[in-house]
PDB file of N, H, CA, C and O in Angstrom:
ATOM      1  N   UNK A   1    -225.280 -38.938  76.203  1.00  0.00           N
ATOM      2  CA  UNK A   1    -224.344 -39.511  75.241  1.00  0.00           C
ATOM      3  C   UNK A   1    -223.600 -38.388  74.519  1.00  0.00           C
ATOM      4  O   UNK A   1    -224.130 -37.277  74.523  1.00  0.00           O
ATOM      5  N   UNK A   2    -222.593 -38.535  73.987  1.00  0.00           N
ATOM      6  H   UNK A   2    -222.162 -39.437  73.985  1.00  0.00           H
ATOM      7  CA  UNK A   2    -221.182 -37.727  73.633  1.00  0.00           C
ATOM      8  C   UNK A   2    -221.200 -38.005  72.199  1.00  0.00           C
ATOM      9  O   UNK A   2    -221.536 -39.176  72.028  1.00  0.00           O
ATOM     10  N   UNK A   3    -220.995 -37.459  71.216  1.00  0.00           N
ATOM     11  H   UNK A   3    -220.722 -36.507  71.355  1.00  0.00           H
ATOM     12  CA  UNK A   3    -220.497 -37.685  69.920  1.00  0.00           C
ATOM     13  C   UNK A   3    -219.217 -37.606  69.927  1.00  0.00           C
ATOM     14  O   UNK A   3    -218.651 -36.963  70.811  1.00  0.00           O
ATOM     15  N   UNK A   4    -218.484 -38.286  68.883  1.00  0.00           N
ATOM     16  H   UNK A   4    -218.944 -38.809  68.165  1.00  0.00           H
ATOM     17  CA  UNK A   4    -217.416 -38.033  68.120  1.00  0.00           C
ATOM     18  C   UNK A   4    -216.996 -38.459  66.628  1.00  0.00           C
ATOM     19  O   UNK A   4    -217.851 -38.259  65.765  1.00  0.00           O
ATOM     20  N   UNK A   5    -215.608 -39.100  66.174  1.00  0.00           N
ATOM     21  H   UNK A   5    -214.913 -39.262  66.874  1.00  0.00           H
ATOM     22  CA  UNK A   5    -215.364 -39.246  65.160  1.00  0.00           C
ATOM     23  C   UNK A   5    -214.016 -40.772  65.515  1.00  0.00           C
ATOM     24  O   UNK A   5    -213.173 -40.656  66.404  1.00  0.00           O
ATOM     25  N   UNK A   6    -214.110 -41.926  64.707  1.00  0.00           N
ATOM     26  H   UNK A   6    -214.795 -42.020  63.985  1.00  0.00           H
ATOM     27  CA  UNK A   6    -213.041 -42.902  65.634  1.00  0.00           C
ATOM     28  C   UNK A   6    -211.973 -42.092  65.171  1.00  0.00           C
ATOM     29  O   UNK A   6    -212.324 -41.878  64.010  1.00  0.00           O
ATOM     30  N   UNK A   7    -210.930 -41.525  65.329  1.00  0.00           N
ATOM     31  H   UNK A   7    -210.645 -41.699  66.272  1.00  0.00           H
ATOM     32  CA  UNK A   7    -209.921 -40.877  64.768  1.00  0.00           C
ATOM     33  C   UNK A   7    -208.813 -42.061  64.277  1.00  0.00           C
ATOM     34  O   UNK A   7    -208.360 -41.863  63.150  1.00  0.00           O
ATOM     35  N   UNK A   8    -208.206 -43.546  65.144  1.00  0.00           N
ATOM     36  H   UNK A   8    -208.573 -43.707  66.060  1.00  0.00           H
ATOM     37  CA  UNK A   8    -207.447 -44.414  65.127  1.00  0.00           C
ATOM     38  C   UNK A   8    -207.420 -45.419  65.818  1.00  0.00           C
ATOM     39  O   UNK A   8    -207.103 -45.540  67.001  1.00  0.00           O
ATOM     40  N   UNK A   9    -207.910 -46.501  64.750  1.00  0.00           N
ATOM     41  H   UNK A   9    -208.168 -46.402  63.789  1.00  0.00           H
ATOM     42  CA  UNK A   9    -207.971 -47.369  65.454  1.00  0.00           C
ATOM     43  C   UNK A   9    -206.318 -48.570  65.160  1.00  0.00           C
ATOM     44  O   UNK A   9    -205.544 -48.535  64.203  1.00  0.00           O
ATOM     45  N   UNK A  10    -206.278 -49.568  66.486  1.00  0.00           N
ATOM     46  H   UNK A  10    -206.906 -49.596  67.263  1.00  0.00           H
ATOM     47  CA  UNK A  10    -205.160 -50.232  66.238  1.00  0.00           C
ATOM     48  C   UNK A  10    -205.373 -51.975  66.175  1.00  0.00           C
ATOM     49  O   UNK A  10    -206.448 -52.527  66.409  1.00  0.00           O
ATOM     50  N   UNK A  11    -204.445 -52.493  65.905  1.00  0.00           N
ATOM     51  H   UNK A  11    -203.572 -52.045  65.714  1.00  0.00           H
ATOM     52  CA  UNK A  11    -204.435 -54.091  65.935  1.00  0.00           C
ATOM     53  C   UNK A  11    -204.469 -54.807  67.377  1.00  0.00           C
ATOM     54  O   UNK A  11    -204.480 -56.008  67.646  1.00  0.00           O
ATOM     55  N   UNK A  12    -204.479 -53.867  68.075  1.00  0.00           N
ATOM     56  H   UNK A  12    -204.469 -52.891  67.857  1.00  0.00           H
ATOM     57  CA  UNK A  12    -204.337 -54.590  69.655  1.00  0.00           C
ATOM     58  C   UNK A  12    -205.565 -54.277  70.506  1.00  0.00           C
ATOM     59  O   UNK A  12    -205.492 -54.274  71.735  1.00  0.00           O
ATOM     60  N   UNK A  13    -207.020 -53.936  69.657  1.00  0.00           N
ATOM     61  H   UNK A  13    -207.080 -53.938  68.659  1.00  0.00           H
ATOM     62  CA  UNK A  13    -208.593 -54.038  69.688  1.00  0.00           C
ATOM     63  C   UNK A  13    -208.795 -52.641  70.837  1.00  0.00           C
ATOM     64  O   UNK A  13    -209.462 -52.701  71.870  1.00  0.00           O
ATOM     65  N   UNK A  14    -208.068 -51.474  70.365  1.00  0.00           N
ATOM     66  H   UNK A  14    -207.526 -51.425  69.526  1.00  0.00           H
ATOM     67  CA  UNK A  14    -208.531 -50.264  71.219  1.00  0.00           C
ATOM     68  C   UNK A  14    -207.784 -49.325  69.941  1.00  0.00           C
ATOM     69  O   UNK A  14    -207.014 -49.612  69.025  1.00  0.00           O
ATOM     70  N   UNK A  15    -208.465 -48.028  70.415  1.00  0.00           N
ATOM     71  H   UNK A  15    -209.091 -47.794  71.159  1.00  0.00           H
ATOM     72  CA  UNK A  15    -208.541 -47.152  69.504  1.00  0.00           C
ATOM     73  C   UNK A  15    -208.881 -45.420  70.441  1.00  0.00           C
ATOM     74  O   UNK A  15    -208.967 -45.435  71.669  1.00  0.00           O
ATOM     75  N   UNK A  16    -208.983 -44.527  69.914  1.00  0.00           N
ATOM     76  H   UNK A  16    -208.913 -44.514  68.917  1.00  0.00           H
ATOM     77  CA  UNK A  16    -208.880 -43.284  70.142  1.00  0.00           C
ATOM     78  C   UNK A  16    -210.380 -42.490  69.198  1.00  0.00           C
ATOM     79  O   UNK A  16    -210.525 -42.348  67.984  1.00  0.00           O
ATOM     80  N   UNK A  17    -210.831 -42.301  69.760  1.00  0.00           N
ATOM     81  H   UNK A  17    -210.713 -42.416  70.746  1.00  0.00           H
ATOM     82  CA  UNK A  17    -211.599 -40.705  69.262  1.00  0.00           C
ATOM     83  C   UNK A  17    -211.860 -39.318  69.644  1.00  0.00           C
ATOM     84  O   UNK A  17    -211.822 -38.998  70.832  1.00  0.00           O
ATOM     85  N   UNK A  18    -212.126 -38.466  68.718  1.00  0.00           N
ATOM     86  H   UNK A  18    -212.157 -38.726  67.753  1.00  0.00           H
ATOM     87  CA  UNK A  18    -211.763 -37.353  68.636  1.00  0.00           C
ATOM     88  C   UNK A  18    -213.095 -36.403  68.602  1.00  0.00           C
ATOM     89  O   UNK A  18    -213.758 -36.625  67.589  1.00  0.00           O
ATOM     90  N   UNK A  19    -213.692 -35.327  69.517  1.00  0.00           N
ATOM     91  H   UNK A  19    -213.153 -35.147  70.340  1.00  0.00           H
ATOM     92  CA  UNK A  19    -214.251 -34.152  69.634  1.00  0.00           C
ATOM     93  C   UNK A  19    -214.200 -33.499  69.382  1.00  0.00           C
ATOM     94  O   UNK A  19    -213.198 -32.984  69.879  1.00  0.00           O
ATOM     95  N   UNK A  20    -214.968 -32.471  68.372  1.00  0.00           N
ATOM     96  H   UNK A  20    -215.782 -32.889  67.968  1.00  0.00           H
ATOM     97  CA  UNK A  20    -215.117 -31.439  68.191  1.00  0.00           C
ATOM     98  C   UNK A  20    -215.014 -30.314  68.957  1.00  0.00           C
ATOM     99  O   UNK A  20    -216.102 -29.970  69.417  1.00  0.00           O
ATOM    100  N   UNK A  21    -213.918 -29.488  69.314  1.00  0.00           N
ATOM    101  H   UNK A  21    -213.034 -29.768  68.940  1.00  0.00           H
ATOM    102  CA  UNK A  21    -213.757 -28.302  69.952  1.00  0.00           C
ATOM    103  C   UNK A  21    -212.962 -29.339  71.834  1.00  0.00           C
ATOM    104  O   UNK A  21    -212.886 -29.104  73.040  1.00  0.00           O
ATOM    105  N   UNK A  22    -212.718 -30.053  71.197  1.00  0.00           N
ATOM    106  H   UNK A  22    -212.780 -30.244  70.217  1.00  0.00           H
ATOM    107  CA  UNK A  22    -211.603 -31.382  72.130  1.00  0.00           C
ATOM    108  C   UNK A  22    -210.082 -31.160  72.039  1.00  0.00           C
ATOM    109  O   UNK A  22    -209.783 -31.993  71.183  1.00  0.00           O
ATOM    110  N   UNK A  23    -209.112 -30.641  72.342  1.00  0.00           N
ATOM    111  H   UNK A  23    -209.356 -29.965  73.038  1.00  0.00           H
ATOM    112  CA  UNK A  23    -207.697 -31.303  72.560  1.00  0.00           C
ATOM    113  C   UNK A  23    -207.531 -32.086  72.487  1.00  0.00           C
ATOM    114  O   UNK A  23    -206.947 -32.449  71.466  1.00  0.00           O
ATOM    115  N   UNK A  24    -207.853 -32.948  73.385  1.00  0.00           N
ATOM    116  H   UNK A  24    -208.327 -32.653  74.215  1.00  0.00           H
ATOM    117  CA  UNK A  24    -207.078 -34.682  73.269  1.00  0.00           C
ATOM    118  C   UNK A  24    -208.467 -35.448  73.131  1.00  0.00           C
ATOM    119  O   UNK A  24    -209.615 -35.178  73.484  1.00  0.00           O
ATOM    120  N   UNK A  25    -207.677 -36.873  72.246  1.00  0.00           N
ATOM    121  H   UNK A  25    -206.745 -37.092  71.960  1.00  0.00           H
ATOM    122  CA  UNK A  25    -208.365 -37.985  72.045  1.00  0.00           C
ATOM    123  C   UNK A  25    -208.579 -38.607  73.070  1.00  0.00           C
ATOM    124  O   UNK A  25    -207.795 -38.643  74.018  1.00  0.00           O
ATOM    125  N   UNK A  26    -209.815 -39.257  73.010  1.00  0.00           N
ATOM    126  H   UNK A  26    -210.452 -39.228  72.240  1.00  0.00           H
ATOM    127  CA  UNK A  26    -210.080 -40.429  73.891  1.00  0.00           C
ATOM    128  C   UNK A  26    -209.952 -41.913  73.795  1.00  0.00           C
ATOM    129  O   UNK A  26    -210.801 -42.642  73.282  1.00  0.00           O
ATOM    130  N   UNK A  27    -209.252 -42.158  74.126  1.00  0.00           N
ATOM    131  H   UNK A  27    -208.562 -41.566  74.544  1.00  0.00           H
ATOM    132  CA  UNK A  27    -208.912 -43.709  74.119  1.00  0.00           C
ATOM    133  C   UNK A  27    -210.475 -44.479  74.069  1.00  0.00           C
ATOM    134  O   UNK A  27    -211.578 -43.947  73.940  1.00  0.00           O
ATOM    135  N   UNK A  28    -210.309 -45.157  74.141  1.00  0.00           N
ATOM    136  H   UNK A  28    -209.414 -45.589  74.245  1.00  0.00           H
ATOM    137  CA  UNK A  28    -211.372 -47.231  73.785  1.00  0.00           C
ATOM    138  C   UNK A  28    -211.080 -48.026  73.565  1.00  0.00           C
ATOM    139  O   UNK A  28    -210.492 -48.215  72.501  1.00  0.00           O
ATOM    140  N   UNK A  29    -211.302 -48.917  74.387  1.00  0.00           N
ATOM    141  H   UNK A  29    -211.780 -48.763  75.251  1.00  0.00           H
ATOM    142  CA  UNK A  29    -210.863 -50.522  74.034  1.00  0.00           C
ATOM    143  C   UNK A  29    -211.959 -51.160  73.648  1.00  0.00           C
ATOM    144  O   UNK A  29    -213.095 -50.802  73.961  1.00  0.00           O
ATOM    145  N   UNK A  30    -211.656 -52.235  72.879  1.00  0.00           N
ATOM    146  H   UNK A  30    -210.734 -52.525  72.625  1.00  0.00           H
ATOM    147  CA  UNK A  30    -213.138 -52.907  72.640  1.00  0.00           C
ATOM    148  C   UNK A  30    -214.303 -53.580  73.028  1.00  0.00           C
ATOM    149  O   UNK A  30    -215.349 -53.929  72.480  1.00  0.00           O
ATOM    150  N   UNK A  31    -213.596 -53.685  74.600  1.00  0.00           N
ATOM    151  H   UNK A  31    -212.747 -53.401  75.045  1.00  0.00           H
ATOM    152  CA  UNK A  31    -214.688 -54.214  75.255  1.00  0.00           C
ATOM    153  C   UNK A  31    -215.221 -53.356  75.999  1.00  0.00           C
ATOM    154  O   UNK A  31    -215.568 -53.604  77.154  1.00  0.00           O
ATOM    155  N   UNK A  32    -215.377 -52.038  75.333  1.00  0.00           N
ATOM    156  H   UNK A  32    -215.095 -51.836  74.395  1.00  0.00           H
ATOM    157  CA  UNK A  32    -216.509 -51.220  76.313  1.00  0.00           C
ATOM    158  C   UNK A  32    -217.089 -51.024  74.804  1.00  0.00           C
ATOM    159  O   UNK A  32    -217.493 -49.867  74.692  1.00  0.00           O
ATOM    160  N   UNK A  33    -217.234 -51.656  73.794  1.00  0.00           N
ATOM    161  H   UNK A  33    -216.906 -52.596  73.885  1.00  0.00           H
ATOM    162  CA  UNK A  33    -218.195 -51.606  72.952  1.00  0.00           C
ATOM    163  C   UNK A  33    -219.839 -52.292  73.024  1.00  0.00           C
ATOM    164  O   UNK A  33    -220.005 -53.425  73.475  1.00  0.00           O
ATOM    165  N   UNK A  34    -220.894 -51.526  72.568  1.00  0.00           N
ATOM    166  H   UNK A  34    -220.759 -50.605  72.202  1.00  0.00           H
ATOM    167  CA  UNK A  34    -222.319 -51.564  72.804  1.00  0.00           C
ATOM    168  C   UNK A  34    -222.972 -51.884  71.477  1.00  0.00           C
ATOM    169  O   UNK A  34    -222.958 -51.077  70.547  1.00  0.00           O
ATOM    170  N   UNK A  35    -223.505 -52.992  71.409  1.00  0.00           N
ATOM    171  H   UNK A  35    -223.516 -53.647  72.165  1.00  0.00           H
ATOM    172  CA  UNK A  35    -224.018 -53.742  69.961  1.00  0.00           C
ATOM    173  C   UNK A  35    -223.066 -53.529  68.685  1.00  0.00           C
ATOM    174  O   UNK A  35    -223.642 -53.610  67.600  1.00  0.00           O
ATOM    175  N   UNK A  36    -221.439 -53.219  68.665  1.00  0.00           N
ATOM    176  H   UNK A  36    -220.971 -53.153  69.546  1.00  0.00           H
ATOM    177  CA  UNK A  36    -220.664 -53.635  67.333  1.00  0.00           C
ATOM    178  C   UNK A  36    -219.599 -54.125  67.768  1.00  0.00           C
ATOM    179  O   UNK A  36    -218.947 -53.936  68.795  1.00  0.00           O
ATOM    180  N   UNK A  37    -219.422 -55.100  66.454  1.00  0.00           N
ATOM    181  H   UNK A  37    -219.952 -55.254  65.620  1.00  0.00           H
ATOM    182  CA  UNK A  37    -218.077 -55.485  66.901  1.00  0.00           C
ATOM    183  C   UNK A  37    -216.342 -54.352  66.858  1.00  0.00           C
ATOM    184  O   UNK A  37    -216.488 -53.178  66.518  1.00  0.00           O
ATOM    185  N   UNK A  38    -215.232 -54.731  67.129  1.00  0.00           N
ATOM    186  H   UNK A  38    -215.113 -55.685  67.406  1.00  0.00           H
ATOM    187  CA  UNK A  38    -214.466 -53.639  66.431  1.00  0.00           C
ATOM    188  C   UNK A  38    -213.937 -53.992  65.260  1.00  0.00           C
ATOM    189  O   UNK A  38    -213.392 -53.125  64.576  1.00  0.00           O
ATOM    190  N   UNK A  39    -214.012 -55.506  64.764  1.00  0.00           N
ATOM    191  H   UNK A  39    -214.455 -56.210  65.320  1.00  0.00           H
ATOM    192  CA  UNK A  39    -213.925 -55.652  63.574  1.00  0.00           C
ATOM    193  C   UNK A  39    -215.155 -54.514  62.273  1.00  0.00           C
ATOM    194  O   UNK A  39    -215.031 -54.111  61.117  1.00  0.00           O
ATOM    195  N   UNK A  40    -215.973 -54.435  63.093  1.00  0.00           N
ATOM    196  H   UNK A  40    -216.074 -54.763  64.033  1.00  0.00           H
ATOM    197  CA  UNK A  40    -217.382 -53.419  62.008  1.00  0.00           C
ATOM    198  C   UNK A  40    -216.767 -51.903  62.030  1.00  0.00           C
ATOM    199  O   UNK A  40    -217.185 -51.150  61.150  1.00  0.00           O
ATOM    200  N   UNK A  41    -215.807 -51.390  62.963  1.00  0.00           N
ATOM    201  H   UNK A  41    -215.468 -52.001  63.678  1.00  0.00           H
ATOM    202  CA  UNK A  41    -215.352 -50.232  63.269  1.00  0.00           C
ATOM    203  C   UNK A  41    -214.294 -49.397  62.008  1.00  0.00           C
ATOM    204  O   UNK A  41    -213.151 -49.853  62.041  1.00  0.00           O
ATOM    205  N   UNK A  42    -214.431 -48.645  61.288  1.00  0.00           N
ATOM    206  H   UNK A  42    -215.359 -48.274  61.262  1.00  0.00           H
ATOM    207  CA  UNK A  42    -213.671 -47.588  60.424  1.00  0.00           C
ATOM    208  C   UNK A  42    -213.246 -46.410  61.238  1.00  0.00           C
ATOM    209  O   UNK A  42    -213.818 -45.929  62.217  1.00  0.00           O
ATOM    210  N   UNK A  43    -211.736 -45.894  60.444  1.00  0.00           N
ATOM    211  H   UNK A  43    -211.272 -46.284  59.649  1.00  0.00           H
ATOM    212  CA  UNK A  43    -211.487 -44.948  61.390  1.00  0.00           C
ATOM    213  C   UNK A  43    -212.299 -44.083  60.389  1.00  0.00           C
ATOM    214  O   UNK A  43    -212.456 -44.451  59.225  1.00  0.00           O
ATOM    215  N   UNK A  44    -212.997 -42.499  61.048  1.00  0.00           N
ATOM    216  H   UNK A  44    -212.870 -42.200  61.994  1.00  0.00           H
ATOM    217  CA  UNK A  44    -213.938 -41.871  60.238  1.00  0.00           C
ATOM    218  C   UNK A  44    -215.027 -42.172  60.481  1.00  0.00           C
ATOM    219  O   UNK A  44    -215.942 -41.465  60.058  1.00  0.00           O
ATOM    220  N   UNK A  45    -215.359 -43.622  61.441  1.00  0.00           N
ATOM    221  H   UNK A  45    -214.616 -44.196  61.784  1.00  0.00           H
ATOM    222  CA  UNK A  45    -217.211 -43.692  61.694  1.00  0.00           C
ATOM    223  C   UNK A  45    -217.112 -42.654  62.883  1.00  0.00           C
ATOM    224  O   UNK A  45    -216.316 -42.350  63.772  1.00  0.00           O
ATOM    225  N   UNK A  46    -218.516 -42.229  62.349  1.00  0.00           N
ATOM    226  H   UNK A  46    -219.162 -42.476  61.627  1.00  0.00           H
ATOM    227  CA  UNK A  46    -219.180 -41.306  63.490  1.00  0.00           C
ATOM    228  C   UNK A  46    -219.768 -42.318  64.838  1.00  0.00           C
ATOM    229  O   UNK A  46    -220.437 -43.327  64.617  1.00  0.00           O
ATOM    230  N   UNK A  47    -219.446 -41.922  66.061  1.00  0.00           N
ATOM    231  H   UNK A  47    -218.902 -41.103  66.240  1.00  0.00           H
ATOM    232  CA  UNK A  47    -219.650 -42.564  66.972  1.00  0.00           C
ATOM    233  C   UNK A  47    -220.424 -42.264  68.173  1.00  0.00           C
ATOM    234  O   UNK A  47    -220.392 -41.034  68.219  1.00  0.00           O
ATOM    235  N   UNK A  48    -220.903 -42.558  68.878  1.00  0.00           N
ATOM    236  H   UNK A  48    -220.929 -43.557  68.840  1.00  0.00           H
ATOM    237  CA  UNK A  48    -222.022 -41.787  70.314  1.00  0.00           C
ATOM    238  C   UNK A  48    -221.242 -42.703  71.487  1.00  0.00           C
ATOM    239  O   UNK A  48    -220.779 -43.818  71.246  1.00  0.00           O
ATOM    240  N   UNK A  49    -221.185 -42.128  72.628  1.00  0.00           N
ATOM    241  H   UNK A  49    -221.561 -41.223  72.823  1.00  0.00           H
ATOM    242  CA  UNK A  49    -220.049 -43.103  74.131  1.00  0.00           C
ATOM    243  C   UNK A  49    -220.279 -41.550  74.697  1.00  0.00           C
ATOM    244  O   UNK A  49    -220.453 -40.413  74.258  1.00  0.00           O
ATOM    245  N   UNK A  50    -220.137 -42.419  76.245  1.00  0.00           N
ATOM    246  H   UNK A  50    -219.996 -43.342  76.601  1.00  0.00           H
ATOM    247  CA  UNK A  50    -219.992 -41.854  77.558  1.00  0.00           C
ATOM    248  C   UNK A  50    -218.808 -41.861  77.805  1.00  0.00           C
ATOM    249  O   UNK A  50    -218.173 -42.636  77.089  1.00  0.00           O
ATOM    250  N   UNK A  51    -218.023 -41.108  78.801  1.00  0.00           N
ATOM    251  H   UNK A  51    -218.539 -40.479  79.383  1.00  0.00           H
ATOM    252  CA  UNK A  51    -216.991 -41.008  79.078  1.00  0.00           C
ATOM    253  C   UNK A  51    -217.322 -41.174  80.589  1.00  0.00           C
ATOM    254  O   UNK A  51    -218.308 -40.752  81.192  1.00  0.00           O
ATOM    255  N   UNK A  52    -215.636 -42.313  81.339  1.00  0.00           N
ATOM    256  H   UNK A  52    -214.834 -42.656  80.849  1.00  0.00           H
ATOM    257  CA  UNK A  52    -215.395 -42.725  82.426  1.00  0.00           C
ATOM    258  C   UNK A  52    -214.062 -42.358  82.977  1.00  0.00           C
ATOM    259  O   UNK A  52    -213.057 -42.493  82.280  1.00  0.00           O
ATOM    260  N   UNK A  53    -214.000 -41.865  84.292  1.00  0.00           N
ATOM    261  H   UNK A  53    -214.817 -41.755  84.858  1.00  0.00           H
ATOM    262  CA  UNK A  53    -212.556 -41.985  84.426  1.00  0.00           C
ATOM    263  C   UNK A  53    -212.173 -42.841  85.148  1.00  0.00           C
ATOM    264  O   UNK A  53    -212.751 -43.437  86.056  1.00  0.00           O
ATOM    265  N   UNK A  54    -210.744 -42.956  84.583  1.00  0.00           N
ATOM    266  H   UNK A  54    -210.274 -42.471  83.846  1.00  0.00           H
ATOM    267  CA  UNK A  54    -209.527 -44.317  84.972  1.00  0.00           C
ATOM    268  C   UNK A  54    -208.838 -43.896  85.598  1.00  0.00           C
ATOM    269  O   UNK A  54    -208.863 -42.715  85.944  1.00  0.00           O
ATOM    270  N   UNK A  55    -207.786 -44.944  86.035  1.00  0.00           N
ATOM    271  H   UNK A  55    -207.765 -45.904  85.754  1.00  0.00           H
ATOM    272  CA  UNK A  55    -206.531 -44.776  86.430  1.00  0.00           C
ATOM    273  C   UNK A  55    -205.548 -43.665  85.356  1.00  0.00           C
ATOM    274  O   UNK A  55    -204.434 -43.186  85.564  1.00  0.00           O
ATOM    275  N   UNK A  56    -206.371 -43.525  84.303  1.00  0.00           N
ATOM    276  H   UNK A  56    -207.276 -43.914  84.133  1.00  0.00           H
ATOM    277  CA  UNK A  56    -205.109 -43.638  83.199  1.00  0.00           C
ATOM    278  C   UNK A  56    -205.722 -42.090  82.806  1.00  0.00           C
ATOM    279  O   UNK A  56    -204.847 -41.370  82.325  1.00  0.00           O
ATOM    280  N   UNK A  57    -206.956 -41.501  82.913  1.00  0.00           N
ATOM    281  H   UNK A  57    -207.667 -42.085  83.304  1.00  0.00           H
ATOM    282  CA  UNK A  57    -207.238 -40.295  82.682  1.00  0.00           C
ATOM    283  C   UNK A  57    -208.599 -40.664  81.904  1.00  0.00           C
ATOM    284  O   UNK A  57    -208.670 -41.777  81.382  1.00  0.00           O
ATOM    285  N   UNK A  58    -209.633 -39.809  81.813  1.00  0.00           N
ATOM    286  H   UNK A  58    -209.576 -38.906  82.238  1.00  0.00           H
ATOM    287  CA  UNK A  58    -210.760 -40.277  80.925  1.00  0.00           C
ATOM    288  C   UNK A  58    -210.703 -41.585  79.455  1.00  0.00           C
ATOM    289  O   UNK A  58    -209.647 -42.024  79.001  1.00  0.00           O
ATOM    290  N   UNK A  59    -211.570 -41.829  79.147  1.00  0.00           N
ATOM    291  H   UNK A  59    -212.428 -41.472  79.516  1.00  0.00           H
ATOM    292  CA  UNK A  59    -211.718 -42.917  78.452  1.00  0.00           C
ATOM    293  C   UNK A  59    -213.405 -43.002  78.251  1.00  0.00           C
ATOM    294  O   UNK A  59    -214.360 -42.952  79.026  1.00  0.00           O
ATOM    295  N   UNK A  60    -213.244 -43.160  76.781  1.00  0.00           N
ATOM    296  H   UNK A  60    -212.469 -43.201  76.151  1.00  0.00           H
ATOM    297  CA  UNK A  60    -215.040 -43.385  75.832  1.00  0.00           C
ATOM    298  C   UNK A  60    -215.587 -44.989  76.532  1.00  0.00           C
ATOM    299  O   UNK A  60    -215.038 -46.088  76.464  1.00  0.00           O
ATOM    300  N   UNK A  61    -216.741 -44.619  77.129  1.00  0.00           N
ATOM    301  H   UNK A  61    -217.187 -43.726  77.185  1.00  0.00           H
ATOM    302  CA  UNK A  61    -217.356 -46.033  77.188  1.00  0.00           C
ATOM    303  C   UNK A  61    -218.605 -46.206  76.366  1.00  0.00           C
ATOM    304  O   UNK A  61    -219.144 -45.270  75.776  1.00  0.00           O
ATOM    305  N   UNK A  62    -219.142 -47.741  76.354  1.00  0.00           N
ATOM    306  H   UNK A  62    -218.705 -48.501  76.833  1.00  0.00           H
ATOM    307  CA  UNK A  62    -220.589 -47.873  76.017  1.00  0.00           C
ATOM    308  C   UNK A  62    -220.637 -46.682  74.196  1.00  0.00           C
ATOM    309  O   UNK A  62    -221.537 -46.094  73.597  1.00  0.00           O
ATOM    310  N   UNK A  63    -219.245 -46.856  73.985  1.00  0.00           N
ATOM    311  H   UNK A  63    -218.513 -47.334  74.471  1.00  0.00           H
ATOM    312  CA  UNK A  63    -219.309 -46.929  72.444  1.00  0.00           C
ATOM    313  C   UNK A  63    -219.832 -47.699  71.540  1.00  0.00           C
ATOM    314  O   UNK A  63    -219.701 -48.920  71.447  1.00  0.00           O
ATOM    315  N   UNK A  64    -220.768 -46.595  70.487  1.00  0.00           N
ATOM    316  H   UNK A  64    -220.875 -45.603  70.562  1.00  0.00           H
ATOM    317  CA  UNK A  64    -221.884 -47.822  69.696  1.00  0.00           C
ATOM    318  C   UNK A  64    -221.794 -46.582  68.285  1.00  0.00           C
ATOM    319  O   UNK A  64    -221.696 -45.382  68.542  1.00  0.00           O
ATOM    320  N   UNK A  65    -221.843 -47.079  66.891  1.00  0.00           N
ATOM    321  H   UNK A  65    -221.923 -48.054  66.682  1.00  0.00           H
ATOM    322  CA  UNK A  65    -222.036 -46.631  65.680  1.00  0.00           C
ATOM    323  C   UNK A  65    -223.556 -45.505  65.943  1.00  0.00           C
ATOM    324  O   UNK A  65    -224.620 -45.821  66.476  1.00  0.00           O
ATOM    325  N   UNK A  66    -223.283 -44.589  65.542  1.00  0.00           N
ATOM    326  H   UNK A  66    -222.419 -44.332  65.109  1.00  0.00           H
ATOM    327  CA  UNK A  66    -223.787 -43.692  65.204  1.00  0.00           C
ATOM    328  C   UNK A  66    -225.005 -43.802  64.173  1.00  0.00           C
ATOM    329  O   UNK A  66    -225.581 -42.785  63.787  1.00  0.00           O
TER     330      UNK A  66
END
């Protein structure tokens, strides 16, 4: 498992977080969320996810509150 930080989240139930000693954010949508909802989600929670790759370039999975 991966730490991070949610950096931004949006109204259309996906969001981005951010790594320490990372360039780019990682995207998330909410349905690769693991026991929370994304309504429970703050940008600033500390977070734990695996990372998968897509079509679209890596992406946080099996994101769950810290």
């Amino acid at each position: 498992m991966m730490q991070g930080i949610i950096k931004k989240l949006t109204d259309k139930n996906f969001g981005f977080i951010t790594q320490e000693g990372e360039e780019k954010d990682l995207f998330f949508h909410a349905n690769e969320l693991d026991g929370v909802d994304f309504s429970e989600l703050s940008e600033g929670d500390n977070v734990t996810f695996e990372v998968s790759d897509t079509p679209k370039g890596p992406a946080a999975t099996k994101v769950k509150k810290a």
